[in-house]
N, CA, C, O and CB atoms as a CASP TS submission, in Angstrom:
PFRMAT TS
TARGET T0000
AUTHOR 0000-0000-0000
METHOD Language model
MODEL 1
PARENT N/A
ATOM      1  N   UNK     1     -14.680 184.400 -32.372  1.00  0.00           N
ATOM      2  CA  UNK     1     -14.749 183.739 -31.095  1.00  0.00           C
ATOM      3  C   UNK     1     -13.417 183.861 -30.371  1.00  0.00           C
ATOM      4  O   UNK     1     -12.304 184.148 -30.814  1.00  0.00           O
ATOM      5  CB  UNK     1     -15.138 182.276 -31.269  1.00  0.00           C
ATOM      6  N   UNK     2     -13.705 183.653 -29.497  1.00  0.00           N
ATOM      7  CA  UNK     2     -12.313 183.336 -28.315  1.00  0.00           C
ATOM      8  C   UNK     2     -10.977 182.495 -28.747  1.00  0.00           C
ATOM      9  O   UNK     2     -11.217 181.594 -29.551  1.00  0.00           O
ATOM     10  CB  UNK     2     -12.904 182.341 -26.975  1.00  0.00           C
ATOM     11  N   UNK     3      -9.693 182.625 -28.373  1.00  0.00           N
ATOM     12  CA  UNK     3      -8.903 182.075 -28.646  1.00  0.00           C
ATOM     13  C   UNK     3      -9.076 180.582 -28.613  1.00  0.00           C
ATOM     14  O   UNK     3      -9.748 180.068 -27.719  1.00  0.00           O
ATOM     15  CB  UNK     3      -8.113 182.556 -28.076  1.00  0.00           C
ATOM     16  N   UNK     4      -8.300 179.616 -29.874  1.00  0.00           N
ATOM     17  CA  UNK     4      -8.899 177.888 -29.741  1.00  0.00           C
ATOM     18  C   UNK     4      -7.439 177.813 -28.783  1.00  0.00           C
ATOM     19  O   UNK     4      -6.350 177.463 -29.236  1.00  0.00           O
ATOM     20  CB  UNK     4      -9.069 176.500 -31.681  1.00  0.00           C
ATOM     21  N   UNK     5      -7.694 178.215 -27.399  1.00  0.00           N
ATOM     22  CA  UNK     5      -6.013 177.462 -26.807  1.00  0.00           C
ATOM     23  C   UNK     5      -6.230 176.171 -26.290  1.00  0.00           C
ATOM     24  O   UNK     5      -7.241 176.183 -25.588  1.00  0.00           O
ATOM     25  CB  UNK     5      -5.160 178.314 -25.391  1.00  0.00           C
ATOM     26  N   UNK     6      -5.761 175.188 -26.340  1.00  0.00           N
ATOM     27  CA  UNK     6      -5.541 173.889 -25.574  1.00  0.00           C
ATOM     28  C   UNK     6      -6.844 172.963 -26.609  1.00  0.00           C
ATOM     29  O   UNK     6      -7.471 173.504 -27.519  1.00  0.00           O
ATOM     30  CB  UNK     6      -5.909 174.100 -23.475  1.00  0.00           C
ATOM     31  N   UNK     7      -7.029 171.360 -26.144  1.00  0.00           N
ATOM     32  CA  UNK     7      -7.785 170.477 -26.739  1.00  0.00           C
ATOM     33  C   UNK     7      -9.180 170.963 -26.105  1.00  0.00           C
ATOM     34  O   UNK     7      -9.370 171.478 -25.003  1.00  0.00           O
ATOM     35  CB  UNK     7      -7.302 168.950 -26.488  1.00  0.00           C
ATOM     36  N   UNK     8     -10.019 170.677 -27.030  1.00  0.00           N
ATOM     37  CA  UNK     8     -11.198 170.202 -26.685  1.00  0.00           C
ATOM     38  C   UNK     8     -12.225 169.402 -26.953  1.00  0.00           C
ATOM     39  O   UNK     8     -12.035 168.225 -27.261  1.00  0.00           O
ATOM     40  CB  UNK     8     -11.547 170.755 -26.609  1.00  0.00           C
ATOM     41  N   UNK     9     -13.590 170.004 -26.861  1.00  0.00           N
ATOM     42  CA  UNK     9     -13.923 168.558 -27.545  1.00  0.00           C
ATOM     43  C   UNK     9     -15.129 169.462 -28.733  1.00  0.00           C
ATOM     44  O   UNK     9     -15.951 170.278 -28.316  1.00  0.00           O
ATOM     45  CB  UNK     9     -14.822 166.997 -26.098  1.00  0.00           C
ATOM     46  N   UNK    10     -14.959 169.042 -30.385  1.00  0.00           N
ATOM     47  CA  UNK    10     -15.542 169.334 -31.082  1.00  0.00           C
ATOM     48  C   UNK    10     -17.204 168.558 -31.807  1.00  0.00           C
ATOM     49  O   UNK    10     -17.160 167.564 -32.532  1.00  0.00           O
ATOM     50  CB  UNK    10     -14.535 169.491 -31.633  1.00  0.00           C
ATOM     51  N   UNK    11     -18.313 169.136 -31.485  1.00  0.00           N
ATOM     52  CA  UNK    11     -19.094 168.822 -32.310  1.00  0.00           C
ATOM     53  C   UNK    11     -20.023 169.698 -33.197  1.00  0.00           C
ATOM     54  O   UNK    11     -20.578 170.744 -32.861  1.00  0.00           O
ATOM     55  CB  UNK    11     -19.619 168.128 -31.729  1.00  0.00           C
ATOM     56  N   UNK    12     -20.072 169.145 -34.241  1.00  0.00           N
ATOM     57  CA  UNK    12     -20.867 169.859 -35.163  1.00  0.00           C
ATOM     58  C   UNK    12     -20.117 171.068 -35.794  1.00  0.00           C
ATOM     59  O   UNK    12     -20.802 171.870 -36.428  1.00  0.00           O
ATOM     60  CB  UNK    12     -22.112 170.306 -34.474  1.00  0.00           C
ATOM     61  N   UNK    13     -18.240 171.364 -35.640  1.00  0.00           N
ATOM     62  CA  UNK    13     -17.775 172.391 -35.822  1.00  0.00           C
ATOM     63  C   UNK    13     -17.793 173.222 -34.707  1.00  0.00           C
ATOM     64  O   UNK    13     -17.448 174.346 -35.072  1.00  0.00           O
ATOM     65  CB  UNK    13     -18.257 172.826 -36.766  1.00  0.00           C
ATOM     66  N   UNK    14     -17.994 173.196 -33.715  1.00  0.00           N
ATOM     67  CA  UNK    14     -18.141 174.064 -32.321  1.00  0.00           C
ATOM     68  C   UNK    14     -16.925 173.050 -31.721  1.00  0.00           C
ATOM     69  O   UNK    14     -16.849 171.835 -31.903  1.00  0.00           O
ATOM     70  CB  UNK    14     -20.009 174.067 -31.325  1.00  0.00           C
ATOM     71  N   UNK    15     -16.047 173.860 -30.993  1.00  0.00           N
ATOM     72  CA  UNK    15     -15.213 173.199 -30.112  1.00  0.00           C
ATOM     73  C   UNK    15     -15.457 174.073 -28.688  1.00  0.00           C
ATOM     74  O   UNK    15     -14.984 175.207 -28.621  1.00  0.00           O
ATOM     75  CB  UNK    15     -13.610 173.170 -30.712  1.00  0.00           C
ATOM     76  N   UNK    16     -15.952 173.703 -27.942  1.00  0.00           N
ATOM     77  CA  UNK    16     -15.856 173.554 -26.806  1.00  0.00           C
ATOM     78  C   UNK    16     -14.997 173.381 -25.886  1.00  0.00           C
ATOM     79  O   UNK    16     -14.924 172.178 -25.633  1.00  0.00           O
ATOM     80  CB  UNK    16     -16.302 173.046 -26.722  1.00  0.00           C
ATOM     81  N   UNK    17     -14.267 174.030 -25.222  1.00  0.00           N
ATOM     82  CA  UNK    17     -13.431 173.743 -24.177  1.00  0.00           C
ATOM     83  C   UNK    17     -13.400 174.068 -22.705  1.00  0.00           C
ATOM     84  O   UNK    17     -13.873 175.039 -22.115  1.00  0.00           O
ATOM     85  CB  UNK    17     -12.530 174.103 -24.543  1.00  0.00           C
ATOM     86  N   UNK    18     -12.469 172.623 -22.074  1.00  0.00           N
ATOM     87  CA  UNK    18     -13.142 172.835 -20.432  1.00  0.00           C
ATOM     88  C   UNK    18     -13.134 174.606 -19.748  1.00  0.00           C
ATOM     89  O   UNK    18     -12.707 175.718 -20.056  1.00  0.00           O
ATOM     90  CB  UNK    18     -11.920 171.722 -19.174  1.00  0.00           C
ATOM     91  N   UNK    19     -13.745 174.074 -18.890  1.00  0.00           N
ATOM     92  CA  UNK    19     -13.579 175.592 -17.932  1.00  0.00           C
ATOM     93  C   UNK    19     -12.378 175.448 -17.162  1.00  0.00           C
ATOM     94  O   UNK    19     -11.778 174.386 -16.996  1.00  0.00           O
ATOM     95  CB  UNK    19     -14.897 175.937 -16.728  1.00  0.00           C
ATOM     96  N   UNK    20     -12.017 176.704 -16.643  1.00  0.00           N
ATOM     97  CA  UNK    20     -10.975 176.594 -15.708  1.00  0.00           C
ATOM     98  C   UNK    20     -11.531 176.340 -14.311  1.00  0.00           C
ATOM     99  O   UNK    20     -12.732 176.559 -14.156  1.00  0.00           O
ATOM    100  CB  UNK    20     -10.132 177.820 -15.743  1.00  0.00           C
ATOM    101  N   UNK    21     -10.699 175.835 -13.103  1.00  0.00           N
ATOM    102  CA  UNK    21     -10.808 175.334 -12.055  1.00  0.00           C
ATOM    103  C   UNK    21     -12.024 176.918 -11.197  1.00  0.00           C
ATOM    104  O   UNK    21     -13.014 176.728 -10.490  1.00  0.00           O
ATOM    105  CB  UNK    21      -8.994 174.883 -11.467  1.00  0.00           C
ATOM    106  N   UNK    22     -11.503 178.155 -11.577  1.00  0.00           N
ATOM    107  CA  UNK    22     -12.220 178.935 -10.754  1.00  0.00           C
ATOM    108  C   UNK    22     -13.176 179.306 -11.712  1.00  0.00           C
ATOM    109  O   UNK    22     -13.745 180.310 -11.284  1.00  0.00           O
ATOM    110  CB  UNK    22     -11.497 180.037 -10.048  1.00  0.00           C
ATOM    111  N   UNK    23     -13.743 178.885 -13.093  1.00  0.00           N
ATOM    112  CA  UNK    23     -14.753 178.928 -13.376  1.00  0.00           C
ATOM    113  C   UNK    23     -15.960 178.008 -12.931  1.00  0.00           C
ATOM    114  O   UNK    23     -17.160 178.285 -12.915  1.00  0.00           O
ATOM    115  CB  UNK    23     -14.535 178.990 -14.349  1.00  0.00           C
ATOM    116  N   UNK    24     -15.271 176.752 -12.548  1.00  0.00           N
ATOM    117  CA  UNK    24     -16.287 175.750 -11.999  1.00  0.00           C
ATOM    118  C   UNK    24     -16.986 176.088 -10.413  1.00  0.00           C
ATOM    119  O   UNK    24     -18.160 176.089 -10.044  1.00  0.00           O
ATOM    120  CB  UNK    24     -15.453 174.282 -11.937  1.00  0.00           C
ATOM    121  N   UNK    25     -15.504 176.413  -9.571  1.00  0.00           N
ATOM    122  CA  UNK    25     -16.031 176.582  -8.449  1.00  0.00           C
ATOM    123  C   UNK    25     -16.481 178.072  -8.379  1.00  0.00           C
ATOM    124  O   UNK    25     -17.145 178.043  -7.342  1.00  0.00           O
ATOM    125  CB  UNK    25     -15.119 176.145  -7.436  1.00  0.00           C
ATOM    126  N   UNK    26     -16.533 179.249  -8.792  1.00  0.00           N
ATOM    127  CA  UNK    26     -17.732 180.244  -9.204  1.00  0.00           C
ATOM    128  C   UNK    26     -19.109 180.138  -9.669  1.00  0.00           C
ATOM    129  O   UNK    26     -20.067 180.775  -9.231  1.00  0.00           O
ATOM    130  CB  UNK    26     -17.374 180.860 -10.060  1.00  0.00           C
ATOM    131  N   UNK    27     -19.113 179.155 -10.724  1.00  0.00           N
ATOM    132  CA  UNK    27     -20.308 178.871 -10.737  1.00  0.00           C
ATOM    133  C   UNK    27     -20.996 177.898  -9.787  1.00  0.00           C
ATOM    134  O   UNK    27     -22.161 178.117  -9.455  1.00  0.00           O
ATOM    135  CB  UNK    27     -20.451 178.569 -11.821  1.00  0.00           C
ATOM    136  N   UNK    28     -20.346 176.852  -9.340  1.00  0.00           N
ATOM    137  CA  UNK    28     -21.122 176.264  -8.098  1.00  0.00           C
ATOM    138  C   UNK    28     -21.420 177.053  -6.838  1.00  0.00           C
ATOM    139  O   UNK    28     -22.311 176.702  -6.065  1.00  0.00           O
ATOM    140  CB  UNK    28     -20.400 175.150  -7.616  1.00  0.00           C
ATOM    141  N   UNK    29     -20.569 178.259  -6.617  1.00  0.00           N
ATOM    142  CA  UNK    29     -21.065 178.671  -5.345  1.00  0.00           C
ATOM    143  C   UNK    29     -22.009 179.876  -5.845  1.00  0.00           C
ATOM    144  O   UNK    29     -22.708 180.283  -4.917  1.00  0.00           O
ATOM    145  CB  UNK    29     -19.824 179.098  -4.230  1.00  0.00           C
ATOM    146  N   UNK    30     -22.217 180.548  -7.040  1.00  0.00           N
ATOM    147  CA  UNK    30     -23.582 181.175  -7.648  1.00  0.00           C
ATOM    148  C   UNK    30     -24.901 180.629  -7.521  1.00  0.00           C
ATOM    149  O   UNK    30     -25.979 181.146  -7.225  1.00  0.00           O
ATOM    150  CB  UNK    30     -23.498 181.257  -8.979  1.00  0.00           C
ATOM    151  N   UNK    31     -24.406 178.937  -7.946  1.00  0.00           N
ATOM    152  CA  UNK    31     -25.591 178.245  -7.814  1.00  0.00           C
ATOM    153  C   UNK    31     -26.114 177.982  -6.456  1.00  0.00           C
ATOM    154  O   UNK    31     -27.344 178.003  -6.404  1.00  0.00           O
ATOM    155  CB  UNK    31     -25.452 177.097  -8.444  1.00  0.00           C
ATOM    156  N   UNK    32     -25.514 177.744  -5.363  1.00  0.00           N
ATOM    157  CA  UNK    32     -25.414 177.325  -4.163  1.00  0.00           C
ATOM    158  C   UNK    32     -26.519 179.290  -3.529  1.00  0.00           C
ATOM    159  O   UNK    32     -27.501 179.353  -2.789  1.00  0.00           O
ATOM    160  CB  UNK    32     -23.232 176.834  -3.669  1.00  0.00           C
ATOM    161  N   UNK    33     -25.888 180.288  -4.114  1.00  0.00           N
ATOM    162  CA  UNK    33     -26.283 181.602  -3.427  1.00  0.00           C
ATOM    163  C   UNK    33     -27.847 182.214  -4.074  1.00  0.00           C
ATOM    164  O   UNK    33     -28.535 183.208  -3.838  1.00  0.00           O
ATOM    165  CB  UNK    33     -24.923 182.793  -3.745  1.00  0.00           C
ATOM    166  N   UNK    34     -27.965 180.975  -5.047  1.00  0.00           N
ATOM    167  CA  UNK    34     -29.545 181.702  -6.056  1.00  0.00           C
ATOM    168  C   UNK    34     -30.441 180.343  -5.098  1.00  0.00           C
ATOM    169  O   UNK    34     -31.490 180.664  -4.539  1.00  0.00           O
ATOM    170  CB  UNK    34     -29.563 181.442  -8.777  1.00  0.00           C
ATOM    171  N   UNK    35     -29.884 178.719  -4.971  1.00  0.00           N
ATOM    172  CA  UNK    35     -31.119 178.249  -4.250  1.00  0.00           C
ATOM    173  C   UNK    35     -30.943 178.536  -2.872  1.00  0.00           C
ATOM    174  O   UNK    35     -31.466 177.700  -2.134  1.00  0.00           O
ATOM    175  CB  UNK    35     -31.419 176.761  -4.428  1.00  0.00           C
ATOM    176  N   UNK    36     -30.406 179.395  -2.357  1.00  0.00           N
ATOM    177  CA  UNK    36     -30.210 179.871  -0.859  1.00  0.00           C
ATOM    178  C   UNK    36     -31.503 180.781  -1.210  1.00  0.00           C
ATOM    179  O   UNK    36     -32.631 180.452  -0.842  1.00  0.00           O
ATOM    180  CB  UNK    36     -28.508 180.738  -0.282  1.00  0.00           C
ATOM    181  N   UNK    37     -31.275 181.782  -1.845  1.00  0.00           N
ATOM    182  CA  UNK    37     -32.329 182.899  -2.265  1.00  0.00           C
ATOM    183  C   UNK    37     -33.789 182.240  -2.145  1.00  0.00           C
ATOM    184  O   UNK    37     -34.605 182.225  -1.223  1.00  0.00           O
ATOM    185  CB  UNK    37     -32.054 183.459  -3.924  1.00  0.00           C
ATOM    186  N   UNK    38     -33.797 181.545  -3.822  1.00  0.00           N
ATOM    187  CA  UNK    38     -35.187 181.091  -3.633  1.00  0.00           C
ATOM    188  C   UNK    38     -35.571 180.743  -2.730  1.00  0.00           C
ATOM    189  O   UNK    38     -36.471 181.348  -2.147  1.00  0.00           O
ATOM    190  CB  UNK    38     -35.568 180.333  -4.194  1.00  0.00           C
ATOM    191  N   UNK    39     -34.883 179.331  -2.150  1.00  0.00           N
ATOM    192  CA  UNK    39     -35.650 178.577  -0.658  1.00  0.00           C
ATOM    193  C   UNK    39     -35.816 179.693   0.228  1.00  0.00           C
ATOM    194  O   UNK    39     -36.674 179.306   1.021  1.00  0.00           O
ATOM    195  CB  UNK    39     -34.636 177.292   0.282  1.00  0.00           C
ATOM    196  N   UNK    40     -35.402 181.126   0.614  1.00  0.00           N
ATOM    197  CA  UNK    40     -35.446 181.822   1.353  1.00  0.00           C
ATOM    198  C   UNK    40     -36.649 182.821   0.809  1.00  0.00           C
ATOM    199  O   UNK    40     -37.226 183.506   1.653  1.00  0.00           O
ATOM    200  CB  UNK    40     -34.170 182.208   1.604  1.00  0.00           C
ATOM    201  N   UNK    41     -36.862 182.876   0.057  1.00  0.00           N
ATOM    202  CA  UNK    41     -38.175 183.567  -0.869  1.00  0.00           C
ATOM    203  C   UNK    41     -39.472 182.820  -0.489  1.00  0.00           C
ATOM    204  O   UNK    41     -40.572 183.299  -0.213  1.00  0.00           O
ATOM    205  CB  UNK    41     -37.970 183.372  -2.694  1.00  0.00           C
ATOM    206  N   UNK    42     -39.051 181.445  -0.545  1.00  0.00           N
ATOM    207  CA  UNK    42     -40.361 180.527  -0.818  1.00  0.00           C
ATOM    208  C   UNK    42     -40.475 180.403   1.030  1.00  0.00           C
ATOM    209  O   UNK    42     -41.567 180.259   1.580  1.00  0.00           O
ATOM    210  CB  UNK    42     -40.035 178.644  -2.005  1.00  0.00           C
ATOM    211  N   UNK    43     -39.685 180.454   1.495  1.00  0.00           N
ATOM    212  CA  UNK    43     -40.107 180.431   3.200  1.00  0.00           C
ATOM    213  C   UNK    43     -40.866 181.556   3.177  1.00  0.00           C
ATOM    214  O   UNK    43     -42.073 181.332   3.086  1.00  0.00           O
ATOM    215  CB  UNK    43     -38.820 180.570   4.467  1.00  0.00           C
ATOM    216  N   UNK    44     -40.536 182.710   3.231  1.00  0.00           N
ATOM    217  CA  UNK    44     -41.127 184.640   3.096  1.00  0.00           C
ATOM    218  C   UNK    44     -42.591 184.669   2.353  1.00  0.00           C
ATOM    219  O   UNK    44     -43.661 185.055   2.825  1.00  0.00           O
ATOM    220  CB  UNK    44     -39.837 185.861   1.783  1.00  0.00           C
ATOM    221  N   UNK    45     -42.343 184.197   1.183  1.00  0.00           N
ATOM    222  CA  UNK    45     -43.501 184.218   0.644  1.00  0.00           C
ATOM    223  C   UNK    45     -44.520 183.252  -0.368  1.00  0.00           C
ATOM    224  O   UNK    45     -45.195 183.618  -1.330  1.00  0.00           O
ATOM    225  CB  UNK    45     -43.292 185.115   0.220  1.00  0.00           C
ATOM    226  N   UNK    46     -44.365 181.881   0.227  1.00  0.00           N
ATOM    227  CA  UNK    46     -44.204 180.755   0.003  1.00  0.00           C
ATOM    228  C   UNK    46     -45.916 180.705  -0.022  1.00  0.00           C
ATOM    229  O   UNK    46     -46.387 179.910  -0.835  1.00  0.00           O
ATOM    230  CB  UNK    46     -43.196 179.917   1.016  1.00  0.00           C
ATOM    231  N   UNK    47     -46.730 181.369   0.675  1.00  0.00           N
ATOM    232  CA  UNK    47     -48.564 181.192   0.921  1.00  0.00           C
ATOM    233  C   UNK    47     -48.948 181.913  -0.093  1.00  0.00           C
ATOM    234  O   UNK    47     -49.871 181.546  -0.820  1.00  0.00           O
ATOM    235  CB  UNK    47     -49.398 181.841   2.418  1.00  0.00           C
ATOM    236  N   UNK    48     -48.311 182.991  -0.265  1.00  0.00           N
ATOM    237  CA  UNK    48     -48.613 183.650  -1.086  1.00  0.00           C
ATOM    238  C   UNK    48     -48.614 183.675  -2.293  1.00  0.00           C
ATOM    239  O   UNK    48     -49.537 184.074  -3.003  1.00  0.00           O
ATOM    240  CB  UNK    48     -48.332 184.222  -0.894  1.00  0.00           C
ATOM    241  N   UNK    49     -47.603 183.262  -2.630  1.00  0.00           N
ATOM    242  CA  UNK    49     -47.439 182.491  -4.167  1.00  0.00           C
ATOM    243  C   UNK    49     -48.084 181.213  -4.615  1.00  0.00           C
ATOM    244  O   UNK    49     -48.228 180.901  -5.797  1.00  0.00           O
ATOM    245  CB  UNK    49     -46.053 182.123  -4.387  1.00  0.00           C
ATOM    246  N   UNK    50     -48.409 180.596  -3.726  1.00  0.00           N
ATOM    247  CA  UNK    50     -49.221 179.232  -4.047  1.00  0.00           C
ATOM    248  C   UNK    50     -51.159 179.366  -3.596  1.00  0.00           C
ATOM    249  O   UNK    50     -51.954 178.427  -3.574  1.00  0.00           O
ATOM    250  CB  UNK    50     -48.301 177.810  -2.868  1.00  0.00           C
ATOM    251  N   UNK    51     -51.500 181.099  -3.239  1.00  0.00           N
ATOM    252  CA  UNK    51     -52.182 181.022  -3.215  1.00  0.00           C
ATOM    253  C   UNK    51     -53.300 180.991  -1.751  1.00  0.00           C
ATOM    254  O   UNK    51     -54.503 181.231  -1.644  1.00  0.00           O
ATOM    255  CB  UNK    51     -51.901 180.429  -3.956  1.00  0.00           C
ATOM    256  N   UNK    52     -52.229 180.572  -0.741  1.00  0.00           N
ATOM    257  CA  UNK    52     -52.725 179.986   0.319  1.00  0.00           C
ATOM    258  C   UNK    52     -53.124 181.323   1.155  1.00  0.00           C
ATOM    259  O   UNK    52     -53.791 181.214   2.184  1.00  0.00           O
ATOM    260  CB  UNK    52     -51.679 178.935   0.992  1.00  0.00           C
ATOM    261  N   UNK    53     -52.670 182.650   0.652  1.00  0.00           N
ATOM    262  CA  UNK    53     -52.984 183.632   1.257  1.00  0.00           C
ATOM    263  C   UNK    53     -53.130 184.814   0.755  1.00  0.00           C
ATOM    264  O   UNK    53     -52.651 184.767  -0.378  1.00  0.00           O
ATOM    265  CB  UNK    53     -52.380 183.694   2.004  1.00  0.00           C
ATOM    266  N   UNK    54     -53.606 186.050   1.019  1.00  0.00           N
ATOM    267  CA  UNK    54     -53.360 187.172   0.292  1.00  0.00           C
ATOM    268  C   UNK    54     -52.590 188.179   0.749  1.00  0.00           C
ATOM    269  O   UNK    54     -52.543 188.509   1.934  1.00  0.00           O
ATOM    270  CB  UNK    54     -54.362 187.655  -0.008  1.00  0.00           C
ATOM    271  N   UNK    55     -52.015 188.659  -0.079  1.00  0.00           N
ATOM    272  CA  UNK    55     -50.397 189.473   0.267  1.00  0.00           C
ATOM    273  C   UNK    55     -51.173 190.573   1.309  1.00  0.00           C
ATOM    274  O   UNK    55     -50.624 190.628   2.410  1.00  0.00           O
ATOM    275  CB  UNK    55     -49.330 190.479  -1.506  1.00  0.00           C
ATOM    276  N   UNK    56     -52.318 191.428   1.152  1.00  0.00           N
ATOM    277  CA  UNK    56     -52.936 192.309   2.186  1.00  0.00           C
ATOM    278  C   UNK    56     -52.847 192.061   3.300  1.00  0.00           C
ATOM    279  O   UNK    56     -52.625 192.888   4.184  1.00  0.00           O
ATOM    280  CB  UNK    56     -54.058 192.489   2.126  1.00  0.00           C
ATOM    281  N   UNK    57     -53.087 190.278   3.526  1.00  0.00           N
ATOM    282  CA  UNK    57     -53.633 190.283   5.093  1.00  0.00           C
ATOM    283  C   UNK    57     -52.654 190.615   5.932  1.00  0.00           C
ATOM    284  O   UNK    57     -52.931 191.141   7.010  1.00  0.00           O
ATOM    285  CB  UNK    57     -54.171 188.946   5.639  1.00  0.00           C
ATOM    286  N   UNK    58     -51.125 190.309   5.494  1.00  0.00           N
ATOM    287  CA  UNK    58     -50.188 190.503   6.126  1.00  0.00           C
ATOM    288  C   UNK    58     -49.354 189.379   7.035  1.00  0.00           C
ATOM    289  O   UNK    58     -49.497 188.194   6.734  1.00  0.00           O
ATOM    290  CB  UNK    58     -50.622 191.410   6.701  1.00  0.00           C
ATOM    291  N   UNK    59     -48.546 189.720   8.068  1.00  0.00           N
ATOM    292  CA  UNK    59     -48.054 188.253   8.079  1.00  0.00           C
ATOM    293  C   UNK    59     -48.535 187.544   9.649  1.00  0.00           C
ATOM    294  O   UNK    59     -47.881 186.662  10.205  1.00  0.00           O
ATOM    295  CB  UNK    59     -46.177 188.255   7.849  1.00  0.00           C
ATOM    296  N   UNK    60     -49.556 188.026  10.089  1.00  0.00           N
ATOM    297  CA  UNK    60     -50.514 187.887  11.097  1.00  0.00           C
ATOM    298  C   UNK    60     -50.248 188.001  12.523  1.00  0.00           C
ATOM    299  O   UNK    60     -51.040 187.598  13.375  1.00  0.00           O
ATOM    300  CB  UNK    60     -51.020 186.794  10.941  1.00  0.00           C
ATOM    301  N   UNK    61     -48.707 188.760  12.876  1.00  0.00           N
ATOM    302  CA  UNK    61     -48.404 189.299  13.804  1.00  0.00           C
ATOM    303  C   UNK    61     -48.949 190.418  14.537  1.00  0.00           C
ATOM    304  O   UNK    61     -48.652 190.805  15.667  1.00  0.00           O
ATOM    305  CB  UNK    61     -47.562 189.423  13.566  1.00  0.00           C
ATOM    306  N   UNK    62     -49.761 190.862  13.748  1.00  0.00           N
ATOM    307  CA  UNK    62     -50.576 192.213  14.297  1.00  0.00           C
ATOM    308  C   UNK    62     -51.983 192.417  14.138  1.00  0.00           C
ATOM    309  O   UNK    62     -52.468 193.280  13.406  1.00  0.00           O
ATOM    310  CB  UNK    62     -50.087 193.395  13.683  1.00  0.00           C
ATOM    311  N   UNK    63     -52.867 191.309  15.093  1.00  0.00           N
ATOM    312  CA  UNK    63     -54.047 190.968  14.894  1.00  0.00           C
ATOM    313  C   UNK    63     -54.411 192.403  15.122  1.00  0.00           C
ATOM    314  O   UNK    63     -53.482 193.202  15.002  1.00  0.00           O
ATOM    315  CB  UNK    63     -54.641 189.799  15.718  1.00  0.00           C
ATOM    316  N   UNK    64     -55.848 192.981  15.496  1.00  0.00           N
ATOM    317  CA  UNK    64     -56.340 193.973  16.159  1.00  0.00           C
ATOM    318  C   UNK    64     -57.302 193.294  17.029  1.00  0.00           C
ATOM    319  O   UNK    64     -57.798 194.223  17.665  1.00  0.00           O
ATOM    320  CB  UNK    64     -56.864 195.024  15.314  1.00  0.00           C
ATOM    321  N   UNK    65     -57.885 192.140  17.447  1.00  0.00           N
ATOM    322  CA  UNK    65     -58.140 191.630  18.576  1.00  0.00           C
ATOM    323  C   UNK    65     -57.375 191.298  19.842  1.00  0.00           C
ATOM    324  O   UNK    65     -57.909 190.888  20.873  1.00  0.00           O
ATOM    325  CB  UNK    65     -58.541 190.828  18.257  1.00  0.00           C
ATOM    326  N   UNK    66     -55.809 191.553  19.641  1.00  0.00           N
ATOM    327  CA  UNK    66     -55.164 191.568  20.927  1.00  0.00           C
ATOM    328  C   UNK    66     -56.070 192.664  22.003  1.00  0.00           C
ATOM    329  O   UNK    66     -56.783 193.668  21.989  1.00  0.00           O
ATOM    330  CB  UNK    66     -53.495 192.068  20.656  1.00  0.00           C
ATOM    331  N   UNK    67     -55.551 191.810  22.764  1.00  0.00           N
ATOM    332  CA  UNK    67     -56.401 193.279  23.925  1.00  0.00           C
ATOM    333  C   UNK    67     -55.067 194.251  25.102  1.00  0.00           C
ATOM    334  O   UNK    67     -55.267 195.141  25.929  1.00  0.00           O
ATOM    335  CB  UNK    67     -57.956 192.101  25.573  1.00  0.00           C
ATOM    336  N   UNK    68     -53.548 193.449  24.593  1.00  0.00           N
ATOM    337  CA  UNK    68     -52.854 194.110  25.508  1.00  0.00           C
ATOM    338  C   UNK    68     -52.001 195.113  24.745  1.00  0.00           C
ATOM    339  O   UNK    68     -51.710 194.354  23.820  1.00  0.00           O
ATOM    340  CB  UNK    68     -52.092 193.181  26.363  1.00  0.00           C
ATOM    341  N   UNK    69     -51.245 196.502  24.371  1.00  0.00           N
ATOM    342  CA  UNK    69     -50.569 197.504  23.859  1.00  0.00           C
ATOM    343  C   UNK    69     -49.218 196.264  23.308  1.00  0.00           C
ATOM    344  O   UNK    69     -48.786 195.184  23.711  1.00  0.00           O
ATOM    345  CB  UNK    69     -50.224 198.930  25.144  1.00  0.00           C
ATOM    346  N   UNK    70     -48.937 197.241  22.147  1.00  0.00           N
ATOM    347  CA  UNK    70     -47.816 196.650  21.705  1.00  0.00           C
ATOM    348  C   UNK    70     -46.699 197.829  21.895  1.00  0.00           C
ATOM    349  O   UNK    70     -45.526 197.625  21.580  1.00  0.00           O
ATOM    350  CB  UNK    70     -48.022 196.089  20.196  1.00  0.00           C
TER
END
């Protein structure tokens, strides 16, 4: 394993030690950039996954009953 530098806290024979300051704030802004993702997934394709629609129909911007040229 990794060097034992500085205190930490031991259980069961595992010592554990804190993270450093830019390990914490790396992982909070990872976390912050994956539920950006999802919530941005689940807006996109949010009917579709729950069912409410089928991925074919498309995203209903392009009826073919318009009657004026696009």
């Amino acid at each position: 394993m990794a060097g034992g530098h500085g205190a930490g806290t031991t259980y069961k024979g595992i010592t554990v030690h804190q993270p450093k300051r830019w390990h914490s704030i790396t992982g909070k802004g990872m976390c912050a950039v994956m539920w950006f993702w999802i919530l941005y997934r689940a807006k996109q394709d949010g009917p579709v996954v729950l069912g409410w629609r089928h991925p074919w129909e498309g995203h209903g911007d392009h009826s073919h009953g318009d009657e004026h040229e696009h």
